[in-house]
Structure formats: C-alpha cells, structure tokens
C-alpha positions in Angstrom: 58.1 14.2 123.0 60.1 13.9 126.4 61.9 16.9 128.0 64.9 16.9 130.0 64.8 15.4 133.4 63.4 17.8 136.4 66.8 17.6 137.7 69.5 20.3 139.1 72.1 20.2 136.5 75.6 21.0 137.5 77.9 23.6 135.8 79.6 20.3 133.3 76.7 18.7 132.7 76.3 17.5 129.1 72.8 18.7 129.6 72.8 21.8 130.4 75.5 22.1 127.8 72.3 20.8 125.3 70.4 23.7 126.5 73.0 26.4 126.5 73.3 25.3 122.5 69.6 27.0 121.2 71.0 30.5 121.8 74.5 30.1 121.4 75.5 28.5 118.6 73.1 30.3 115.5 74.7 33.5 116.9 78.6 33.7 118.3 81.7 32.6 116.3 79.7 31.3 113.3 79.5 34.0 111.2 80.5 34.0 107.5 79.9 37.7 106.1 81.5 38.2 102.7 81.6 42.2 101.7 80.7 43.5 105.4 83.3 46.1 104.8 82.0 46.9 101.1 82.0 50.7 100.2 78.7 51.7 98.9 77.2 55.2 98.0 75.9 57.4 100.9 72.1 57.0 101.7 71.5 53.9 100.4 68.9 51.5 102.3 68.5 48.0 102.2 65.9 46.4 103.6 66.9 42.7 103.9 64.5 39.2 104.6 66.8 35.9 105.4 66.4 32.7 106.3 69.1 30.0 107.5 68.6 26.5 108.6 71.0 24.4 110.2 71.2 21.0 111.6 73.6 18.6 112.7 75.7 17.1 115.7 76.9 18.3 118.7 80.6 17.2 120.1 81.3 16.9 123.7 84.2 16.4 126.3 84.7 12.7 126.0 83.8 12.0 129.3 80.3 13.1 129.0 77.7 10.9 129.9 75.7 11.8 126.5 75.2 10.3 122.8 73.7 11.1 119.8 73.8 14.8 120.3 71.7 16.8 117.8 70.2 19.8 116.8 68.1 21.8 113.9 67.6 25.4 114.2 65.7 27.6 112.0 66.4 31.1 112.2 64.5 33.3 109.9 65.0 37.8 110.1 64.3 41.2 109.1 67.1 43.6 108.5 67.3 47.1 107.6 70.8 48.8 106.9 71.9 52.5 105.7 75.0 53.6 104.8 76.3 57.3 105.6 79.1 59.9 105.4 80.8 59.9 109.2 84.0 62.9 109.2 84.3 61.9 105.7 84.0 58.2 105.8 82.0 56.0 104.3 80.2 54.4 107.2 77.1 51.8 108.1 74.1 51.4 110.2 72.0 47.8 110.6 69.8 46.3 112.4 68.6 43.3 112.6 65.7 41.0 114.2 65.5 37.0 114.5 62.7 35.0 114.9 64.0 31.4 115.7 62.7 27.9 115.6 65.2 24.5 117.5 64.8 21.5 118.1 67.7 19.8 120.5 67.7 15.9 121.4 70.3 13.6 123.0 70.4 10.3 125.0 71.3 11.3 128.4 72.4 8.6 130.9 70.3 6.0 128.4 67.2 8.4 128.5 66.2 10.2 124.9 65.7 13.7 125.6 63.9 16.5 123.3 63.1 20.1 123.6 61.1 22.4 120.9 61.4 26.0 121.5 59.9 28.8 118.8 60.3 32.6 119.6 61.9 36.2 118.9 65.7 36.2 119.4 67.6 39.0 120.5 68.0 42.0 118.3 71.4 43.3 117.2 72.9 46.1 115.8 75.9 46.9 113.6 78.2 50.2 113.3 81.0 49.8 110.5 83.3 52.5 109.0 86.1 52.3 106.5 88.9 54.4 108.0 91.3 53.8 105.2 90.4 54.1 101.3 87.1 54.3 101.4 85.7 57.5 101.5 81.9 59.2 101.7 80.6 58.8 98.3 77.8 60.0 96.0 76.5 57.5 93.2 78.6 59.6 90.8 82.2 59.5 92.6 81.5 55.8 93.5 81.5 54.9 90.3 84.7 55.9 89.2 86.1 54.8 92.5 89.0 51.9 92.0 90.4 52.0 95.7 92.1 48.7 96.3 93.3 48.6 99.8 90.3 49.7 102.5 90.3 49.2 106.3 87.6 48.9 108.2 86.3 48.6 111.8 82.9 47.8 113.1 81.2 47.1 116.5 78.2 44.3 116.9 75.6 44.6 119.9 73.1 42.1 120.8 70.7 43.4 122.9 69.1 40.9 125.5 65.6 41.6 124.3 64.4 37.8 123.2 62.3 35.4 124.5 64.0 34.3 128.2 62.1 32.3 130.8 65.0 31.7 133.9 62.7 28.7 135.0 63.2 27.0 131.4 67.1 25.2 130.7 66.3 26.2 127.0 65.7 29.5 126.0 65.9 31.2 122.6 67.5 34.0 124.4 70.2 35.0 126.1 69.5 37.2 128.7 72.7 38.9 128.3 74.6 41.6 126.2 76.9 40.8 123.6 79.9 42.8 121.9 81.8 42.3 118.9 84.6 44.8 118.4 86.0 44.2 114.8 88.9 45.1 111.9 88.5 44.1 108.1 90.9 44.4 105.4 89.8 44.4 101.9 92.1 44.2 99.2 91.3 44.2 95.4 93.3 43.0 92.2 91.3 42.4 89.0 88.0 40.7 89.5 89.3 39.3 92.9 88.7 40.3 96.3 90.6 39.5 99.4 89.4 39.7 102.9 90.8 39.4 106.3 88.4 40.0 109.4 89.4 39.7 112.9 87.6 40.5 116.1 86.2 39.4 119.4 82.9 38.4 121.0 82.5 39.3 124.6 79.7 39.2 127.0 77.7 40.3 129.8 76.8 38.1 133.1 73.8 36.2 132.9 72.9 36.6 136.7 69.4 35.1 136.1 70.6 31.8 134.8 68.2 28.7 135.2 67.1 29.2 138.9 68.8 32.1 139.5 72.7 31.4 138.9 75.1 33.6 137.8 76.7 32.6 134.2 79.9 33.6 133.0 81.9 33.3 129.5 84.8 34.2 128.1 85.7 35.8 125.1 85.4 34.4 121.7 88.1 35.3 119.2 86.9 34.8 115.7 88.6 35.7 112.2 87.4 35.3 108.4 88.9 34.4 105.5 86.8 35.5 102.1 88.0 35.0 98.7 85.4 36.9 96.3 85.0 36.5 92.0 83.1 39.3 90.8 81.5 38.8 87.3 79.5 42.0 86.8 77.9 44.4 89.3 76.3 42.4 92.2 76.6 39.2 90.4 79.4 37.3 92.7 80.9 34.1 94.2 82.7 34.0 97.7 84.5 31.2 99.2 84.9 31.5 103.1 86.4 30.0 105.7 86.4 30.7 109.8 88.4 30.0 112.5 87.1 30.7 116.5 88.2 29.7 119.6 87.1 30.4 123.3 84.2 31.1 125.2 84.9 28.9 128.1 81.4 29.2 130.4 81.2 29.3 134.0 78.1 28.9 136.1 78.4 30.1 139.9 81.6 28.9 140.2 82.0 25.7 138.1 84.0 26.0 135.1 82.5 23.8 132.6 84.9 22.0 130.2 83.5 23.9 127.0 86.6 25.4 125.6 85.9 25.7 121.9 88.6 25.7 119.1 86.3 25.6 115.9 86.5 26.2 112.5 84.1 26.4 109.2 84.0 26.6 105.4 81.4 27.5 102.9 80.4 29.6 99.7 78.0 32.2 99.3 76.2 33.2 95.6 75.0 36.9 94.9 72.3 36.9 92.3 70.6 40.4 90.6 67.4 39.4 89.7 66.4 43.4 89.3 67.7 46.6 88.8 67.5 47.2 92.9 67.0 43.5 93.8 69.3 40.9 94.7 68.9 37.3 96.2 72.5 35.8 97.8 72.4 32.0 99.0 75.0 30.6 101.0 76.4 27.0 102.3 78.3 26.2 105.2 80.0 23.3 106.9 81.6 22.4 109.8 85.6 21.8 108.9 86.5 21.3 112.3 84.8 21.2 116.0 86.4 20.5 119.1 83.3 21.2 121.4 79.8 22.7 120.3 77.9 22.1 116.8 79.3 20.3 113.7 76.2 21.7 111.9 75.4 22.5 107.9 73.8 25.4 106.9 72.1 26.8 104.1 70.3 30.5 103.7 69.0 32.6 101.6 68.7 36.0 101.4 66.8 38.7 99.5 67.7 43.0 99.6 66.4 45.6 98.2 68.1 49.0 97.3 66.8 52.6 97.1 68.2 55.9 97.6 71.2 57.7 96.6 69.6 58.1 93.1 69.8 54.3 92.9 
C-alpha cells in the first residue's frame, strides 16, 4: 500500500483535496435526519448505537491532474439524547461520538495512491426546541396531542476533539469547530408528514493545517426535504432528499477551486422490534455532485427508550 508523495501540496491540489475528503465529507452537508424536530414526552432518554458505510467516487475540477478518485468510509457511534421542558417548550439534548474507519485512493500524475486511517472523530452536540406547536409534554398529554404545524430551531457543535496529527495530509479530524444553526418545519395531515429544514454549516480556522498553514472555509448552506408514512407508532417510511452548496476552502491564501453545489436522495425504515426498542435503516445516493463525493450509503441504527413512564 503506497501513500501520497512526500511532497508540498499547493492550496488546488487534487491531493490535498483527497486528504481534506476523510473528515469532510461523512460529516458537513450530508445529512439526512427524518423526525429531528419530532415532539416526544419530557424525560425520555435514548441511548442510540449506529453504524453507516459509504463508498464511492470523488469529482474534481476538470483540470485536475487526478483519476479514478475513490473512497470507503466506515463511521460507526454512540449517542445519547434527552428531551426536556425549556419555558414551556418541548426541547432536546444529544450527543454524539464517532469512531471512523477510510480508505482514500487515486492515480495522481500516473502514480496510484492510498491512505488507511482508523480513529475517534470529533464529538458533537445537538440543542433543538419546538417554538411553535409543540409544547412540554407528559406521556399522558402527548398522547392526545394532534398538533399539525410545529417549528423548530436547533444548533449543531462539533467539537475539535478527534484524532488530528498536523504532520499527516489525512486526518480523521478536523481540528476545528463546527456550527450548524438550523429551522425545521413539520407539518402533518393524515398518516403523512411533511418536512422542511434549512440551516447553515460554518467553521472555525484550522491554523494548524498540514505543516502549520492556516485553512479557511466558507459556509455551507444545506436544506432537507422529508416526506414521512406512518403506519402505527414507530413503525415508518421516509423518503428524503438534500440539497447543499458552498464551503469553498482556502489554505494560506490560495483559494482552491472546491465550490460545492450537491445534492442527495434516499429512504430511511423505522422498525419496533420491542416495546422500548427500535432499529431504523437508511439508504442514500448521490443525485447530483458537482465537486466532492458521489458516494452510497447505508446504516443502521438501534435506540432504546426509558423514562417518562415509558
């Protein structure tokens, strides 16, 4: 297994756009998250275990001196969410940690190149509240609730706490912080659920970047689309679709030509299997990519429930 040349990469390089991918592209834009805004008694915990695996190509600016672009990455976690009463509201507390396995490979100027990296990715943590039509709940009022309008708002943070080496291209980590400032709109008729989500990724400065460069991006806007069947209580289908676009990188000060305008589709399955146990499994595809990964993805997920007189 070869690595990537013992050369200094400029800010364009195809390369060091390779290496950039490992921590980038499992994280920012991606998401698909079905029922994030989702009303649920107060002081219920979930404890959750995941796993995702995508794999697939990876587009570049046509003038890059680089073929065959590929990755896999393997990105198994442990969550734990609760939800609460906040002025009223019903509200949400997770967090969430990643342990990843990637594998990147490319022919660069006619050489094959490959790079294994295995370690724990940066934490993050989620705050969501439903400002609108979702109120704090006990198991008893949220039973008869039949709101069908909510609002919601929630802020992401990944925290730069992963597995970083500045001497290494790749890292599993980013070595930066990360913010996602969100609104959801949920609206219900009949057995069908409606969702809009729209928010924004933005980022720290990586000023320990591969040898010590500073490392810049811009914002990446990002919206969902979820349309949601409901059978029975937690037994569901979701059909999703994304749209981001952004996140052009700068390193010291090189723009690199890495705008991305990207877009994905998929369905997720939510499966009781007891009375506080539920598996969901989910498939995604690329539907469009301008620059970054064209990647498939599967996962699946298993929660469990207590509290609230669950």
């Amino acid at each position: 297994m070869s690595s990537f040349p013992r050369r200094r990469y400029h800010a364009g390089s195809p390369a060091l756009f390779l290496g950039l991918l490992l921590c980038a592209v499992a994280l920012h834009g991606q998401e698909l998250a079905p029922g994030a805004y989702a009303a649920a008694p107060v002081g219920v915990n979930v404890i959750v275990l995941a796993n995702t695996l995508q794999g697939g190509d990876l587009t570049f600016d046509p003038s890059a001196p680089i073929e065959d672009g590929k990755a896999t990455i393997n990105a198994s976690s442990l969550g734990f969410a609760r939800t609460l009463d906040v002025a009223g509201r019903s509200a949400q507390i997770a967090i969430g940690l990643p342990y990843v396995l990637g594998n990147v490979e490319g022919i660069y100027i006619g050489e094959f190149t490959k790079v294994h990296r295995s370690g724990i990715g940066d934490p993050r943590l989620r705050f969501g509240i439903n400002l609108y039509g979702a109120p704090a709940m006990n198991l008893k009022e949220f039973a008869g609730h039949r709101q069908r309008t909510s609002i919601g708002a929630s802020l992401n943070v990944v925290i730069p706490a992963g597995q970083y080496d500045p001497a290494k291209l790749i890292n599993i980590g980013s070595n930066r912080w990360s913010f996602k400032p969100e609104i959801g709109v949920t609206h219900r008729f009949g057995k069908w659920t409606v969702e809009y989500f729209g928010g924004a990724w933005m980022f720290t400065d990586n000023d320990n970047f591969f040898g010590g460069r500073l490392r810049k991006q811009d914002p990446i806007g990002s919206t969902q689309f979820h349309f949601t069947r409901t059978f029975r209580p937690r037994l569901w289908v979701a059909f999703n679709a994304n749209f981001y676009f952004g996140g052009r990188t700068t390193v010291d000060d090189t723009k690199n030509l890495d705008l991305q305008t990207n877009s994905r589709v998929g369905v997720t399955l939510a499966v009781p299997v007891a009375r506080r146990q539920s598996i969901k499994i989910a498939f995604s595809r690329g539907a469009y990519t301008s620059i970054g990964a064209d990647f498939n993805a599967i996962g699946i997920s298993y929660q469990y429930l207590w509290g609230a007189g669950l």
